[in-house]
C-alpha positions as CSV (number, residue, x, y, z in Angstrom):
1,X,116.5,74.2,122.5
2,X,113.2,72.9,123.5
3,X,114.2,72.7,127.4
4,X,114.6,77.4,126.5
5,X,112.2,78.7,129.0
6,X,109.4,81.7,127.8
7,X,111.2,84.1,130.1
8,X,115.1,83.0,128.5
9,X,113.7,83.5,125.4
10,X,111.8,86.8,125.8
11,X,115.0,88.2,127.8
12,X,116.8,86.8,124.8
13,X,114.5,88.8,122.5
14,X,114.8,92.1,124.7
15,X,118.5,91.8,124.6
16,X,118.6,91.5,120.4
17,X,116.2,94.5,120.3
18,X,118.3,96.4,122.4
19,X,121.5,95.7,120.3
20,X,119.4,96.8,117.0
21,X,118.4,99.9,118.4
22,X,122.0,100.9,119.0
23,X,123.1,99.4,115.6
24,X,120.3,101.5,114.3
25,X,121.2,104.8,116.2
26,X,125.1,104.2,115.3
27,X,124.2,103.6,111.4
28,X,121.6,106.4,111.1
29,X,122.6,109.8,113.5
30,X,119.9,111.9,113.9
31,X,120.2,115.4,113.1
32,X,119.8,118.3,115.0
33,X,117.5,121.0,113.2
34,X,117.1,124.7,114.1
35,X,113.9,126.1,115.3
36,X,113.4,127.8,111.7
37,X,113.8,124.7,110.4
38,X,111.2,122.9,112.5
39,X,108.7,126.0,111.9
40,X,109.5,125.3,107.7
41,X,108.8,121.5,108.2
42,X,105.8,121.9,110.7
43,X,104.4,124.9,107.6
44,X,105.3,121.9,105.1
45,X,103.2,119.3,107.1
46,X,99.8,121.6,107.5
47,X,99.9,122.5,104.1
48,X,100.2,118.8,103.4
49,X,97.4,117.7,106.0
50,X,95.2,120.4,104.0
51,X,95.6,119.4,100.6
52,X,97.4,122.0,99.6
53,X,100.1,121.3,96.5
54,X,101.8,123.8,94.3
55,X,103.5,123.1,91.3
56,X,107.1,121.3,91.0
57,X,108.8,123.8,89.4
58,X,107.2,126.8,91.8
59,X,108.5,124.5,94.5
60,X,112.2,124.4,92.8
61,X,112.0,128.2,92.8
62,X,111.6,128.5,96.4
């Protein structure tokens, strides 16, 4: 092991990243979402980024 060169080892490293990447997108699918769901979210996060809040139970209403 001490006679692994930088390079093997950082190829090596690449390789392992690689195969968790695909793990990772095989485990975990990513969703497609609509373009009124985008606008909703992207509402969601300005309100967020503003400090905005409403209450839990107005937000169960919704």
């Amino acid at each position: 092991m001490a006679n692994v060169s930088i390079n093997a080892l950082y190829d090596k490293l690449l390789q392992v990243e690689k195969e968790v990447v695909e793990l990772r997108h095989a485990l975990i699918p990513v969703e497609k979402i609509s373009a009124k769901e985008h606008d909703e979210l992207d509402s969601i996060f300005k309100e967020m980024r503003r400090g905005k809040a409403a209450p839990w139970r107005q937000a169960l209403r919704a």
